[in-house]
C-alpha positions in Angstrom: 25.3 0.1 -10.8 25.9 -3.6 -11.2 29.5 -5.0 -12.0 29.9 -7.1 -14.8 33.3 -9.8 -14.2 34.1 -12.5 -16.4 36.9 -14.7 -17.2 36.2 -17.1 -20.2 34.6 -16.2 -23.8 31.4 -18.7 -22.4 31.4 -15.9 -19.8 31.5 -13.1 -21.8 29.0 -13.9 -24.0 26.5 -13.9 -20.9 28.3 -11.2 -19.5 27.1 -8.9 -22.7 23.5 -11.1 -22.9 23.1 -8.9 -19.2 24.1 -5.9 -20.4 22.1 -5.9 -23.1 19.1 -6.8 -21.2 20.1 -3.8 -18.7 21.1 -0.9 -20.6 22.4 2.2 -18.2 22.3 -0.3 -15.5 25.5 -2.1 -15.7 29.0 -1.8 -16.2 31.5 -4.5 -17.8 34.7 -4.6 -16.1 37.7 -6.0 -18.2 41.1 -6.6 -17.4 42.7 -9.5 -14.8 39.7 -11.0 -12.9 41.1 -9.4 -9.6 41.9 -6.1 -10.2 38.5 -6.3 -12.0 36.6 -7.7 -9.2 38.5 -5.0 -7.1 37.5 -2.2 -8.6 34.4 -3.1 -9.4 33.8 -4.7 -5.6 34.4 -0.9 -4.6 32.7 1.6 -7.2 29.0 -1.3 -7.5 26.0 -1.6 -5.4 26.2 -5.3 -6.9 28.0 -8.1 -8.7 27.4 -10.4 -11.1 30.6 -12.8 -11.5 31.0 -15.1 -14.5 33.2 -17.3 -12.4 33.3 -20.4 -9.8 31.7 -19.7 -6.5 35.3 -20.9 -5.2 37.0 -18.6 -6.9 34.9 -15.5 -6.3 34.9 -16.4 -2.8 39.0 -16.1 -2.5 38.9 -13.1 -4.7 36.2 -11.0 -2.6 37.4 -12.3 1.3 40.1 -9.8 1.7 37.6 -7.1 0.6 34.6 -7.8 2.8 34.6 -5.0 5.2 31.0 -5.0 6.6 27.2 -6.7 5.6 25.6 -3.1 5.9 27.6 -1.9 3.3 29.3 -4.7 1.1 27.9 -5.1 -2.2 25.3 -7.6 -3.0 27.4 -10.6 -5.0 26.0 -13.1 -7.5 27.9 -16.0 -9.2 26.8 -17.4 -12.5 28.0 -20.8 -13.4 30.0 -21.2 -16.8 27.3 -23.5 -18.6 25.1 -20.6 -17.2 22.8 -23.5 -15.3 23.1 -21.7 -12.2 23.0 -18.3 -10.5 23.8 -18.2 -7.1 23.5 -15.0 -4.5 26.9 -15.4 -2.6 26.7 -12.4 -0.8 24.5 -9.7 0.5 21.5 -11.7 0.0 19.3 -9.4 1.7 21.1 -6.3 2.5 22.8 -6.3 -1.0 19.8 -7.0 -2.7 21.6 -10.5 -4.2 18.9 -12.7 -3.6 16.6 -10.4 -5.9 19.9 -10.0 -8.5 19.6 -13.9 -8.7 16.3 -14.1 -9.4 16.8 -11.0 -12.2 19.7 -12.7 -13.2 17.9 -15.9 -14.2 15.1 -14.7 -15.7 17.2 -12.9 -18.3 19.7 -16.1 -18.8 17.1 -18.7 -18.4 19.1 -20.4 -15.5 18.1 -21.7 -11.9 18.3 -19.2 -8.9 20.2 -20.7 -5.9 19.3 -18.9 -2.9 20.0 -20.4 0.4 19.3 -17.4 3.0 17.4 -19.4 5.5 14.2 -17.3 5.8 13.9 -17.2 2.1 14.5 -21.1 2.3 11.8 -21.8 5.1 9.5 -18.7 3.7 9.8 -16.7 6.5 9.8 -13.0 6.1 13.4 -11.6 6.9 13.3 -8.9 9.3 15.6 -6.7 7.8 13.6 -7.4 4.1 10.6 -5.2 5.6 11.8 -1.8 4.8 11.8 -0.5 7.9 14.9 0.3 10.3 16.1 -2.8 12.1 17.8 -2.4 15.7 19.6 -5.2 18.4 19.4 -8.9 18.0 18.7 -9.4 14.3 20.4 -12.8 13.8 19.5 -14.1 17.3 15.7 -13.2 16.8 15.4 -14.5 13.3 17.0 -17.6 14.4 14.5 -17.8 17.4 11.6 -17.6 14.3 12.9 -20.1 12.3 13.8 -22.6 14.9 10.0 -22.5 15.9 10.5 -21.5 20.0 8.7 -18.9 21.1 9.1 -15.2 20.7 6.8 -12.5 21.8 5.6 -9.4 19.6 5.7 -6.2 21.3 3.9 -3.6 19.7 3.0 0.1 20.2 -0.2 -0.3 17.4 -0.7 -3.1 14.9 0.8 -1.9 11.5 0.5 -3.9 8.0 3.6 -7.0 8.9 3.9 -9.6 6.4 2.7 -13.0 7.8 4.9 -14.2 10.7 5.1 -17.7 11.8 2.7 -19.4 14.5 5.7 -18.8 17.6 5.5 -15.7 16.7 2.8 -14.2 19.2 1.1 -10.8 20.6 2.5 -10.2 24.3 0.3 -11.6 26.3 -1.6 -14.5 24.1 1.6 -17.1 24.0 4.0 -19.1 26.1 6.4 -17.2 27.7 9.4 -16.6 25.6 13.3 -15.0 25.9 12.9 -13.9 22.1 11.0 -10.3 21.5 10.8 -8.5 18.6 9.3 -5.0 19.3 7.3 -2.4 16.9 8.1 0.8 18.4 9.3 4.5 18.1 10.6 5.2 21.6 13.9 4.8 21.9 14.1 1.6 24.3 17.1 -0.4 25.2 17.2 -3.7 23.8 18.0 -7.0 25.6 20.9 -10.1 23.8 17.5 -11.4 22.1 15.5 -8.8 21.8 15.1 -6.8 18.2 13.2 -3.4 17.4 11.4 -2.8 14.0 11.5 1.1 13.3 7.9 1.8 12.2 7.7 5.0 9.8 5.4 6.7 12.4 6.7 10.2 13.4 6.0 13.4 11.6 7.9 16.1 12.1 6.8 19.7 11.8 9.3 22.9 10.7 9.2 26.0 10.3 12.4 28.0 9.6 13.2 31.9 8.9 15.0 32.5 5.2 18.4 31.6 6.1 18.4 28.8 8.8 21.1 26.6 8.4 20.9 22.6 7.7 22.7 21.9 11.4 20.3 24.6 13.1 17.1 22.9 11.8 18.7 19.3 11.7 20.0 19.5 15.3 16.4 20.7 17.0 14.4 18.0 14.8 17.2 15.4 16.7 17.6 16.8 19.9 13.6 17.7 20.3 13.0 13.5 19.2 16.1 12.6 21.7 14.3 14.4 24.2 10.9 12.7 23.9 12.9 9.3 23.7 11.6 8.7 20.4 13.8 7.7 17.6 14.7 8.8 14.8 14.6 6.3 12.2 10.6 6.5 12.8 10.5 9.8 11.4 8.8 9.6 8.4 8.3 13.0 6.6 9.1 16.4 7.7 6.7 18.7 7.0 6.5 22.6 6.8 4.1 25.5 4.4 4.8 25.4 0.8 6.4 28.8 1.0 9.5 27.0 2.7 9.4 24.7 -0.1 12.5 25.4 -0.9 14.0 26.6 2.4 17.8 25.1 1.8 17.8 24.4 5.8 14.8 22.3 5.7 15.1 20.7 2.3 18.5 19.5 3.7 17.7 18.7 7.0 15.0 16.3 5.4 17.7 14.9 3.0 20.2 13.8 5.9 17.5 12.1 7.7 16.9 10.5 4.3 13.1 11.3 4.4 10.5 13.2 2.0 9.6 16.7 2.8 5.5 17.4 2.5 4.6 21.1 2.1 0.7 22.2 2.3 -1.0 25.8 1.4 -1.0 28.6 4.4 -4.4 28.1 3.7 -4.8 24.8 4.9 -2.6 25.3 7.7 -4.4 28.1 9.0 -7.6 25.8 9.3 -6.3 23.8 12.1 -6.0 24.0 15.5 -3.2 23.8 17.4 -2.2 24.7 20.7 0.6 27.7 20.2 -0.5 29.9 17.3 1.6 32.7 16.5 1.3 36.6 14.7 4.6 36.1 13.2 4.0 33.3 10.8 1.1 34.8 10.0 2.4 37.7 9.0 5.3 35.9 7.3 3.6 33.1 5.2 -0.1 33.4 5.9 -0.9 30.8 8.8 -0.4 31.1 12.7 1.4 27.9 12.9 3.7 26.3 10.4 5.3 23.5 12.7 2.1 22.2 14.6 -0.4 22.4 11.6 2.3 20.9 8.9 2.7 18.0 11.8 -0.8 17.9 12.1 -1.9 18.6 8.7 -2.2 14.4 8.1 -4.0 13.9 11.0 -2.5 12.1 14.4 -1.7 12.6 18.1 0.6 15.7 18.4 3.7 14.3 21.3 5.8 17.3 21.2 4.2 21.3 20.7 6.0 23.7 19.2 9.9 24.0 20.2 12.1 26.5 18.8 16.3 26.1 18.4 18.5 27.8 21.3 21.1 29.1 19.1 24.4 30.9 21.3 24.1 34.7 21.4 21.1 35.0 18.4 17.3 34.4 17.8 15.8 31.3 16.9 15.9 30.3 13.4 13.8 26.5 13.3 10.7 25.5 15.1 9.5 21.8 15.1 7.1 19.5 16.6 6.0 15.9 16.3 3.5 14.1 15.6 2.4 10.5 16.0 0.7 9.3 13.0 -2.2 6.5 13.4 -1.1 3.3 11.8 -2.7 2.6 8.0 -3.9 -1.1 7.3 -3.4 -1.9 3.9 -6.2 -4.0 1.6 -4.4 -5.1 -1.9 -7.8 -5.8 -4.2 -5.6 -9.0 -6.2 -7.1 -10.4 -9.2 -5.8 -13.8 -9.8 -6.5 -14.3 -13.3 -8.8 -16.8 -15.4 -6.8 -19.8 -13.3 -4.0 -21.1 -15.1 -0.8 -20.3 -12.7 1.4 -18.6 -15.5 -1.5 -15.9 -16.1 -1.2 -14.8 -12.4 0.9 -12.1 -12.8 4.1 -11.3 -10.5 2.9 -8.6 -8.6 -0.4 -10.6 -7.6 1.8 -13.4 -6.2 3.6 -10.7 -4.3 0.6 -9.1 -2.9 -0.2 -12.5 -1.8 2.7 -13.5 0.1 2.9 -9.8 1.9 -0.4 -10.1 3.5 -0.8 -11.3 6.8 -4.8 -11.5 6.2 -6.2 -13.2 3.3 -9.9 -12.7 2.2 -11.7 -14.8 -0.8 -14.1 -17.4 -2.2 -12.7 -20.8 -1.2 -12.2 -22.0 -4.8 -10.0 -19.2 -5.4 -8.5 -19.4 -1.7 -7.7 -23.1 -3.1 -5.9 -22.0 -6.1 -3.1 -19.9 -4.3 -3.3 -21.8 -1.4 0.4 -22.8 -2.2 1.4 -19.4 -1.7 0.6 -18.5 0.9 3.5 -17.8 3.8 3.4 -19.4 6.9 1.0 -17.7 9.6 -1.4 -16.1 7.2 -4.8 -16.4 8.6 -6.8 -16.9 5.8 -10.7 -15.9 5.9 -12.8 -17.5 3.2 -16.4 -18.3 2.3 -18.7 -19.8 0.1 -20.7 -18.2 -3.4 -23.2 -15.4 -2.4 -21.2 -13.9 0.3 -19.5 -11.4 -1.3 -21.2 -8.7 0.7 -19.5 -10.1 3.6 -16.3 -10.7 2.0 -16.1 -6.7 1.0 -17.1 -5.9 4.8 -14.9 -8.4 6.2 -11.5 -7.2 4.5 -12.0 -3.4 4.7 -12.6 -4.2 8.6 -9.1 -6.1 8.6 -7.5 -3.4 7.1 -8.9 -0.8 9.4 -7.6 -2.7 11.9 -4.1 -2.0 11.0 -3.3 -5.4 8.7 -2.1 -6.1 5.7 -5.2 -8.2 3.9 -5.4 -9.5 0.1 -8.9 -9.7 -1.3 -8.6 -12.1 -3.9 -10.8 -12.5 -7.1 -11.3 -13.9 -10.1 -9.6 -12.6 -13.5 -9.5 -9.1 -12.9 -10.7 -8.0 -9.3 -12.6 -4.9 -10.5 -14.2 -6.7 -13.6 -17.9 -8.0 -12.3 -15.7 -9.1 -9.0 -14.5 -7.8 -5.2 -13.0 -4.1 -6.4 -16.3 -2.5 -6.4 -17.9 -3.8 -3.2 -14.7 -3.8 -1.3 -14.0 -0.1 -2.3 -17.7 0.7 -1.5 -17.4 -0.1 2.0 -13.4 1.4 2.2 -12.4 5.0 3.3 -9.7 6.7 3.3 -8.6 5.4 6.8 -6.8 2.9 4.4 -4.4 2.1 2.0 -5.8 0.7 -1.1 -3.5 -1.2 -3.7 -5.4 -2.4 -7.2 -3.4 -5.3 -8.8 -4.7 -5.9 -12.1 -5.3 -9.6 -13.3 -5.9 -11.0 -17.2 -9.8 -11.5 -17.4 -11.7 -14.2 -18.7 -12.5 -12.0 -21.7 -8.8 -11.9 -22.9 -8.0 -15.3 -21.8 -11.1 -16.5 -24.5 -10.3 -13.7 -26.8 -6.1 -15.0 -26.7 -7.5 -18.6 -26.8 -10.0 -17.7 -30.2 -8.0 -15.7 -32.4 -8.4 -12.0 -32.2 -12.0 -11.3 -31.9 -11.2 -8.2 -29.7 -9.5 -6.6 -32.4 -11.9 -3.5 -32.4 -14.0 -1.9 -30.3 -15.7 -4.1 -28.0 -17.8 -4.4 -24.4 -18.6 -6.5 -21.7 -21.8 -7.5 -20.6 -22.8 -9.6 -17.8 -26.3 -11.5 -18.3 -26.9 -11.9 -14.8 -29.6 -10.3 -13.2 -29.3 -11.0 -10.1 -27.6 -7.8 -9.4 -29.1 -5.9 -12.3 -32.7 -5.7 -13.9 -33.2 -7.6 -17.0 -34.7 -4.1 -18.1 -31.7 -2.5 -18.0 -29.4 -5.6 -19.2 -31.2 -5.6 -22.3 -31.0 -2.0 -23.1 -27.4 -2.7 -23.3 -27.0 -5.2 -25.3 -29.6 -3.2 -27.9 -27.6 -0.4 -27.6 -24.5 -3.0 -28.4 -26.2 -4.4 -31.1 -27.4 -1.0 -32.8 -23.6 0.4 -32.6 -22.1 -2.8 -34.4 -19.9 -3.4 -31.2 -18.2 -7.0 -30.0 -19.8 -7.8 -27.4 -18.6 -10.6 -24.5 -21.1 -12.2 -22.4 -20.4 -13.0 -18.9 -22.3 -15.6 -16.9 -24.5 -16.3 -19.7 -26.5 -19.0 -18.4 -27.2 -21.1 -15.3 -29.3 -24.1 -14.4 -32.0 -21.2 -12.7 -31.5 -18.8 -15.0 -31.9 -19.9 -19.2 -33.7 -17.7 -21.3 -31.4 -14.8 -20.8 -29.2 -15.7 -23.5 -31.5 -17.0 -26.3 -32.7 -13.1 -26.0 -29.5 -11.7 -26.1 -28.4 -13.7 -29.2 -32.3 -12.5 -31.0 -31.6 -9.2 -30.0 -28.2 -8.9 -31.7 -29.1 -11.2 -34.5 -31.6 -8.0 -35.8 -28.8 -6.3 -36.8 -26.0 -9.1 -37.7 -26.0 -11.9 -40.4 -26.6 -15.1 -38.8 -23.7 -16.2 -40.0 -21.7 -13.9 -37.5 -18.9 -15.5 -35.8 -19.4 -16.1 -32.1 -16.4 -17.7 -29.9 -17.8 -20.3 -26.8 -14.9 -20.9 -24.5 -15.4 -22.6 -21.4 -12.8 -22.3 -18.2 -10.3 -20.5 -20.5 -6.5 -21.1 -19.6 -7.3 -24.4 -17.6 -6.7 -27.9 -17.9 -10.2 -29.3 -18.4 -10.6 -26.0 -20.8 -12.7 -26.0 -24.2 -13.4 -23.5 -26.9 -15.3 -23.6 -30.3 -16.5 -21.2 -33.2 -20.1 -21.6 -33.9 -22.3 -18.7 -35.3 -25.1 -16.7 -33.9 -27.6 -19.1 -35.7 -25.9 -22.3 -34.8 -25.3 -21.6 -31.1 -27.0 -23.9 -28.8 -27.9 -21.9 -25.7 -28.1 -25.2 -23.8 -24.4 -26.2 -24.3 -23.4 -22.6 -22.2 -22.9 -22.6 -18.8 -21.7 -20.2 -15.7 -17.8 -21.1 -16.7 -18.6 -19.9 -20.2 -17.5 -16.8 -22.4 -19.6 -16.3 -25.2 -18.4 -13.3 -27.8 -20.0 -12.1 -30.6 -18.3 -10.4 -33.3 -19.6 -7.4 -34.9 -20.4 -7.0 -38.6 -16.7 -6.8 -39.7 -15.8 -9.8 -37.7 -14.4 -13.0 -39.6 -13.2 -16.6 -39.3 -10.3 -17.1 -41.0 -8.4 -20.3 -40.8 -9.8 -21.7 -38.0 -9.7 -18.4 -35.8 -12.1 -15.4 -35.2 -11.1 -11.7 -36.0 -12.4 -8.7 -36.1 -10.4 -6.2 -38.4 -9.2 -3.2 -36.8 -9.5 -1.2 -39.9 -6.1 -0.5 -41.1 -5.9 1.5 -44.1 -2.9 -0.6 -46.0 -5.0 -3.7 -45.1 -8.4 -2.4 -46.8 -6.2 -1.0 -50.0 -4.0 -4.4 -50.0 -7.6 -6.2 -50.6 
């Protein structure tokens, strides 16, 4: 819940601007500012204060108790020019409430966290468990001197800075930062990233208590000296599903619990099968084959609890899971900046690897956070641009394949996923295509049912390119023409256009926009008979319309076939 505080009427009318904006996520606290900023300092996950910095400041010091668990604070100026993250930046999520906050108010964020000023991922901002040295390390980062990375594998990281280097490649250094499980004791500059890496098997008889299951999971990982805060699932036969011992020894950890069939359990091996959960719930091993059942190296067999004066009620046993790279297929939209949508900027700043044409690579270059090795080619290598990135990934990085408008529209999607597995993690993010830049840019010529064709046959027999557009033409669809025409290829076009003029008047609207979205951008209506082949290029979206399609005042539309529209004419 975020707390709502505000003093003035100015105030309050932001105050309620917020809340409406956030319905069910906020709370208005009335009453005098401090016993306001009091309660609501104690019952919030975060603040937003419609106050001076100063004042918040003298209000919320007696109340600070710790930067784990204080609330994450945000000030918002009363001309509403401004809203600052005050407190909690990272750990209280302020820094993110800022930016939320501005958006919605139209005001500037103010966010001086140093590794969001420098661009520097912040170590605890990766999601993982953070042990030792956090400020001395992160200082180590930013000030440029040298720190060594320790790591058990290589796991997807966001992009860390140049002094940031493998053990063993850079100049020696007194700052580490280690990727590990085992439990290892950390030096005054040294700092451990908990990777979510552990897997831990259970099996339990109807009954078992949370402490019995809870306390062999922990003592069975002190044991191996690995840590807890890597486990990242426990695991156990969907028959124990709802086992109240498991299900709540999974919730203290504060991890999900993965069940799989007997069935599937039974078909793996593991080194201590049993009769008894056979006969129980259908498989000779529940804690080894749920552990196993995702694949890995099993570190601890099968261990059973040693309650006083009773049987064993909980088995467990852990597994290592092999790290996951992580290709995110990013389509960055027909060019203009504000059509690249949020969560394609996002991918681009996580990735540590970045794979594209070097146009595109040139257009986000900007972006891109310091120590991102960037990987880019010329046209016609697209082959080895798909190969390249799936091998980065399968390496254990985090890698962005970039692409033009949307990356699975006549772009990097398809050949990247061809060559992918499942050894990987594969993220789409979708992009706005050059089709619905033109089509945004034109009017509303996609109004109706429509397709896409590319003329290009490079990749695809003229034979069978023109049995599409026929079969476009015959069904009275819209049809949009990618890369209609290039200096080597010209006649490709001129048959398309005869092919649908057989069934369309000639005086059929068809939109020509050229780089759509971008500075040096054109677009005209013309009709299928007046079109000039020759004035079409590869940059070039040519649509049709279909039968139905208009021009009306200046723009071309294709009626979607609304019933009150037809009787209203």
């Amino acid at each position: 819940m975020i707390g709502l505080i505000s003093a003035t009427a100015a105030g309050a009318v932001a105050r309620d601007r917020l809340a409406a904006a956030w319905p069910g996520r906020t709370r208005v606290y009335e009453g005098p500012v401090r016993e306001a900023v009091g309660r609501a300092f104690a019952e919030c996950e975060q603040l937003v204060c419609f106050l001076a910095t100063g004042a918040v400041v003298r209000l919320i010091a007696p109340l600070l108790a710790d930067k784990a668990s204080d609330p994450g604070v945000v000030c918002v100026d009363e001309a509403q020019r401004h809203a600052v993250s005050l407190l909690g930046g990272h750990g209280g999520g302020a820094n993110e409430l800022a930016l939320a906050v501005s958006e919605v108010l139209g005001c500037a964020p103010v966010i001086t966290t140093a590794t969001d000023a420098t661009d520097v991922p912040g170590l605890d901002t990766l999601g993982w468990p953070v042990e030792g040295a956090t400020a001395t390390v992160t200082r180590a980062i930013l000030d440029g001197t040298p720190v060594t990375l320790e790591a058990d594998a290589v796991w997807p990281l966001p992009p860390l800075p140049g002094n940031v280097t493998p053990a063993g490649t850079g100049p020696a250094a007194d700052a580490v930062l280690r990727v590990t499980d085992r439990v290892v004791e950390t030096g005054e500059r040294e700092v451990v990233l908990r990777p979510p890496s552990l897997v831990v098997g259970v099996g339990a008889s109807k009954g078992a208590s949370v402490d019995e299951v809870l306390g062999l999971v922990e003592e069975t990982l002190a044991s191996a000296g690995l840590s807890a805060r890597s486990v990242a699932a426990l695991a156990t036969v969907d028959a124990k599903a709802d086992e109240a011992g498991i299900v709540g020894a999974a919730a203290r950890l504060g991890v999900p619990l993965t069940t799989y069939a007997a069935e599937e359990l039974a078909r793996i091996d593991v080194p201590n099968p049993s009769g008894a959960p056979l006969a129980a719930v259908g498989t000779p091993s529940v804690a080894e084959a749920a552990a196993l059942a995702g694949g890995g190296e099993l570190l601890v067999p099968k261990r059973k609890s040693a309650p006083e004066g009773r049987a064993a009620m909980a088995t467990c046993a852990v597994v290592r899971k092999e790290p996951r790279g992580r290709l995110a297929v990013v389509g960055l939209g027909p060019g203009a900046r504000d059509l690249l949508t949020p969560r394609a900027r996002e991918e681009i700043r996580r990735a540590s690897v970045l794979v594209g044409l070097d146009q595109y690579v040139d257009q986000i270059r900007d972006l891109l956070r310091p120590g991102t090795r960037v990987l880019e080619s010329g046209l016609g290598a697209e082959e080895e641009r798909a190969r390249t990135a799936v091998a980065e990934a399968r390496a254990g990085h985090a890698v962005a394949l970039i692409g033009s408008g949307d990356a699975g529209v006549y772009a990097m999607a398809s050949p990247a996923l061809a060559e992918a597995s499942d050894d990987i993690d594969v993220v789409g993010v979708p992009g706005v295509t050059a089709a619905l830049a033109a089509a945004a840019i034109l009017g509303a010529p996609l109004g109706h049912d429509h397709v896409s064709i590319s003329l290009s046959d490079l990749h695809t027999p003229w034979e069978v390119i023109e049995r599409r557009v026929r079969a476009a033409a015959e069904a009275d669809i819209v049809v949009t023409f990618y890369n209609p025409r290039s200096r080597g290829r010209d006649w490709q076009l001129p048959k398309a256009l005869s092919i649908l003029a057989e069934h369309r008047e000639p005086t059929t609207p068809v939109g020509v926009v050229r780089n759509a979205s971008r500075p040096d951008g054109t677009s005209r209506l013309t009709t299928i008979a007046a079109l000039d082949p020759t004035t079409v290029d590869m940059m070039t979206v040519v649509v049709v319309g279909n039968t139905a399609a208009r021009e009306i005042a200046g723009r071309m539309v294709t009626p979607r076939g609304y019933r009150w529209q037809t009787e209203g004419s």
